[in-house]
DRENDO-1510 file (C-alpha; in Angstrom, 1 decimal, always signed):
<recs>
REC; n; res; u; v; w
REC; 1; UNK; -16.3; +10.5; -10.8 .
REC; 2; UNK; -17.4; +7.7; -8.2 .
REC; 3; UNK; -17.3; +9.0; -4.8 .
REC; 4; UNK; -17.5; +5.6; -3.4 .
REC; 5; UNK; -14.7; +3.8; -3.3 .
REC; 6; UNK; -14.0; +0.2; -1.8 .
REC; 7; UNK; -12.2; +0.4; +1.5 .
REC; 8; UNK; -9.4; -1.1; +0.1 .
REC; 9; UNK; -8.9; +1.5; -2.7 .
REC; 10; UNK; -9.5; +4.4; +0.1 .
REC; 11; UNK; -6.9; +2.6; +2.6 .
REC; 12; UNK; -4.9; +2.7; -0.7 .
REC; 13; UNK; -4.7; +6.3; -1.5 .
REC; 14; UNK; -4.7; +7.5; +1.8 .
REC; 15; UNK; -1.1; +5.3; +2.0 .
REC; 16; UNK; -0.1; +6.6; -1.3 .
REC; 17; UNK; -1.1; +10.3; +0.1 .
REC; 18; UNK; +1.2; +10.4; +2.8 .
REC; 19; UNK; +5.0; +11.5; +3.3 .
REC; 20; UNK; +7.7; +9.0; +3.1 .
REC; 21; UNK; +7.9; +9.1; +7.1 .
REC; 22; UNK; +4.3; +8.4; +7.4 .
REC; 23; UNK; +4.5; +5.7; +4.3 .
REC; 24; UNK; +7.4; +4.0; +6.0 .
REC; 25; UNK; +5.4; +3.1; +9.3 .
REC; 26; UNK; +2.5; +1.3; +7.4 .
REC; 27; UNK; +4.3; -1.7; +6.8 .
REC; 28; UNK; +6.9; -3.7; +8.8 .
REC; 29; UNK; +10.7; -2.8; +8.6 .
REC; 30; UNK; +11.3; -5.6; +6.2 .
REC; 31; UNK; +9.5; -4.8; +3.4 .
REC; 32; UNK; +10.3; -2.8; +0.1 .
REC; 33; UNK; +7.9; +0.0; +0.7 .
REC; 34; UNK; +7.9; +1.4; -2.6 .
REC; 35; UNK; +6.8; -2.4; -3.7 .
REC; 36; UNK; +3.9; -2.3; -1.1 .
REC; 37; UNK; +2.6; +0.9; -1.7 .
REC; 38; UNK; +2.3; +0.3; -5.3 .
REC; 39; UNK; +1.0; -3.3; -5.0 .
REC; 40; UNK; -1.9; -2.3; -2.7 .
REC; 41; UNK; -3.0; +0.1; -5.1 .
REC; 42; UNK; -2.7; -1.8; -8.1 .
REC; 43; UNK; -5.0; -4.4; -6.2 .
REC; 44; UNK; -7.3; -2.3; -5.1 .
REC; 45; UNK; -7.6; -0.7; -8.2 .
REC; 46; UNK; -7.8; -3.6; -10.3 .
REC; 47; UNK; -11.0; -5.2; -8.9 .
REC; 48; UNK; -12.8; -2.2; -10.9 .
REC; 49; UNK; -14.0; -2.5; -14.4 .
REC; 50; UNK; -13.3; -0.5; -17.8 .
REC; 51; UNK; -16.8; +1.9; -16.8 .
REC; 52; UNK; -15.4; +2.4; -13.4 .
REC; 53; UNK; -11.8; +3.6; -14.9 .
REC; 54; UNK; -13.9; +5.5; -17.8 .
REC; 55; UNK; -15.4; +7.4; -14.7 .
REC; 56; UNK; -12.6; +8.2; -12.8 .
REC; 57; UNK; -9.7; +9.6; -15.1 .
REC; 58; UNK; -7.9; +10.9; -12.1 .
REC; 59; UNK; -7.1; +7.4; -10.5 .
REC; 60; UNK; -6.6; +6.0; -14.3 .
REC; 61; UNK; -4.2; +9.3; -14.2 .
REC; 62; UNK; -2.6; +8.2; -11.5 .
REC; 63; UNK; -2.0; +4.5; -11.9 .
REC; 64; UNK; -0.6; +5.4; -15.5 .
REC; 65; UNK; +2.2; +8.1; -13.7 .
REC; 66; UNK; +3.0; +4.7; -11.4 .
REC; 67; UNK; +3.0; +2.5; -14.8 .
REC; 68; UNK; +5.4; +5.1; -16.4 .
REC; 69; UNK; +8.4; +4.1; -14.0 .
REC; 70; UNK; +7.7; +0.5; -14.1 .
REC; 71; UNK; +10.9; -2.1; -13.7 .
REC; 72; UNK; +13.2; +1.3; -13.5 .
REC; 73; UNK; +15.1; +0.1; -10.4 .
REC; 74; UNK; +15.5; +3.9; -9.4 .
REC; 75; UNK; +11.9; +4.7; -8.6 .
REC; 76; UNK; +11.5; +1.7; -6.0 .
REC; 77; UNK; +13.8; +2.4; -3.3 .
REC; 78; UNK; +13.7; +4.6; -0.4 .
REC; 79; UNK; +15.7; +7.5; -1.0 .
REC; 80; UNK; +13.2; +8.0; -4.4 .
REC; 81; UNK; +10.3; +7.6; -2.1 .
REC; 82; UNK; +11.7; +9.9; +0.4 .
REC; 83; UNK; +13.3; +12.6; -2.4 .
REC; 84; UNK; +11.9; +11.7; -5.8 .
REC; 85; UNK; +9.6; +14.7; -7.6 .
REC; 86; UNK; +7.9; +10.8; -9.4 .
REC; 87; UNK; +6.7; +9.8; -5.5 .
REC; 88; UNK; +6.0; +13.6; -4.9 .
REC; 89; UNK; +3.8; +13.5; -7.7 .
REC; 90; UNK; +2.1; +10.4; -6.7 .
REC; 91; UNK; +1.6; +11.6; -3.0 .
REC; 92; UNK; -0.2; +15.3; -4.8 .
REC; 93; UNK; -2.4; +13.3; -7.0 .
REC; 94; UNK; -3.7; +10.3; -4.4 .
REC; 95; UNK; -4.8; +13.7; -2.3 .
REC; 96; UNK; -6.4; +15.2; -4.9 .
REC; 97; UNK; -8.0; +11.7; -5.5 .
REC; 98; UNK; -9.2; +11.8; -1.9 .
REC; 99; UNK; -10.0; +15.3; -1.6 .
REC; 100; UNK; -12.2; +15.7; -4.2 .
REC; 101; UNK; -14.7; +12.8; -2.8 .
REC; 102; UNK; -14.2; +14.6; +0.2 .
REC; 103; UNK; -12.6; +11.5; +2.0 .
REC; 104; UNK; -9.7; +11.4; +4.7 .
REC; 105; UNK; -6.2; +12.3; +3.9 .
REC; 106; UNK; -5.1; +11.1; +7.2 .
REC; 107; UNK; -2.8; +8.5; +7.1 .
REC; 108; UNK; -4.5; +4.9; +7.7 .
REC; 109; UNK; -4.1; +2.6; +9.8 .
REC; 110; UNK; -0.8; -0.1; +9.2 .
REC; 111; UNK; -1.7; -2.6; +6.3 .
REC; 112; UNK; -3.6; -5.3; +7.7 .
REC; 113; UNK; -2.0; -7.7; +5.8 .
REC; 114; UNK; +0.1; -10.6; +6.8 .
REC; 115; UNK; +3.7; -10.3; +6.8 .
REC; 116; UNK; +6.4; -13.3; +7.1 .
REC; 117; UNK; +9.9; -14.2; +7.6 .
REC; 118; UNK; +12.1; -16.8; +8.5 .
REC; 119; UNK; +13.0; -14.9; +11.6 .
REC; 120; UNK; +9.6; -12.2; +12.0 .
REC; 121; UNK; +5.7; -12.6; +11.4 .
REC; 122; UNK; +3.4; -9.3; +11.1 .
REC; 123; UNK; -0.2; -9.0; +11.5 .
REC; 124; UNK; -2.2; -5.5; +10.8 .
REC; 125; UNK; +0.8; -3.9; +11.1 .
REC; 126; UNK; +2.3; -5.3; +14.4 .
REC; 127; UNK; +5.1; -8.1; +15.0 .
REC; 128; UNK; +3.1; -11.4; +16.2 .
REC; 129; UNK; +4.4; -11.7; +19.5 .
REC; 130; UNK; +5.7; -15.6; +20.6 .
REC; 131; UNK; +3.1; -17.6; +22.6 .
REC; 132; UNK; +4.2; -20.3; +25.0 .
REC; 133; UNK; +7.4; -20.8; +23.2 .
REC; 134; UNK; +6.3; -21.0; +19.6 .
REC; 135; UNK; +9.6; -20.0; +17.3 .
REC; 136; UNK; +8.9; -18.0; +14.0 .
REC; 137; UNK; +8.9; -21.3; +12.4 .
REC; 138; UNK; +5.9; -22.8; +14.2 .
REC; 139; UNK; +3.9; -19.6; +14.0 .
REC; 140; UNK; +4.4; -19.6; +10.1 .
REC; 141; UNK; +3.3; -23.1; +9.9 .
REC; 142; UNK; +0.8; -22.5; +11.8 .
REC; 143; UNK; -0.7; -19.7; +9.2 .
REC; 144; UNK; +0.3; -21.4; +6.5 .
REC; 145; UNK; -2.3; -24.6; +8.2 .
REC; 146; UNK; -4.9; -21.2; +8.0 .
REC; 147; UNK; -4.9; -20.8; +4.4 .
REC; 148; UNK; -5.2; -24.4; +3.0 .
</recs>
């Protein structure tokens, strides 16, 4: 077992370890947070190679219990992720993931990724605020400009 991990994968499991309160305030309102969570991780934790899984059974473990419920629309909203034993089971094994490098099972800090809407933009887990009059529309043209 690898007990360093990329900060992405760490952020990751320390999401994936939390209660569905603490989940919930990681990303903005408008997301699916069942999607998010799972995404992040999935991300994180494909970046490693076939040796890196080999060596750490328990994340294989648990990114095979998050396969097993793939496209079953039950799994994925928030009364599973709030009341399911599947997300229950996900939250006991990203701790024990964490715990047994001896890393934080604190909850992180919001995702620091970029969120958009017609009518809202986040970034690192906060609404971008207006400047100067700029409407939502101008604020996502204006990021979209920062990624060409």
């Amino acid at each position: 077992m690898d007990k360093e991990l990329s900060a992405e994968l760490v952020w990751s499991l320390r999401a994936l370890a939390q209660d569905a309160a603490a989940q919930r305030s990681l990303y903005p309102s408008f997301v699916v947070v069942t999607d998010e969570l799972v995404s992040d991780f999935e991300e994180a934790y494909s970046f490693n190679n076939a040796d890196f899984r080999a060596r750490n059974s328990d994340l294989e473990t648990l990114d095979r219990h998050i396969e097993s419920k793939s496209g079953i629309l039950e799994f994925w909203d928030d009364d599973a992720l709030q009341h399911s034993e599947f997300w229950a089971e996900i939250r006991r094994q990203a701790r024990e993931a964490l715990r047994s490098r001896d890393l934080s099972v604190f909850a992180p800090h919001p995702s620091p990724a970029t969120y958009a809407t017609e009518d809202e933009v986040w970034v690192a887990g906060r609404p971008l605020r207006e400047k100067q009059g700029d409407s939502v529309s101008a604020v996502i043209s204006k990021l979209r400009n920062l990624f060409r």
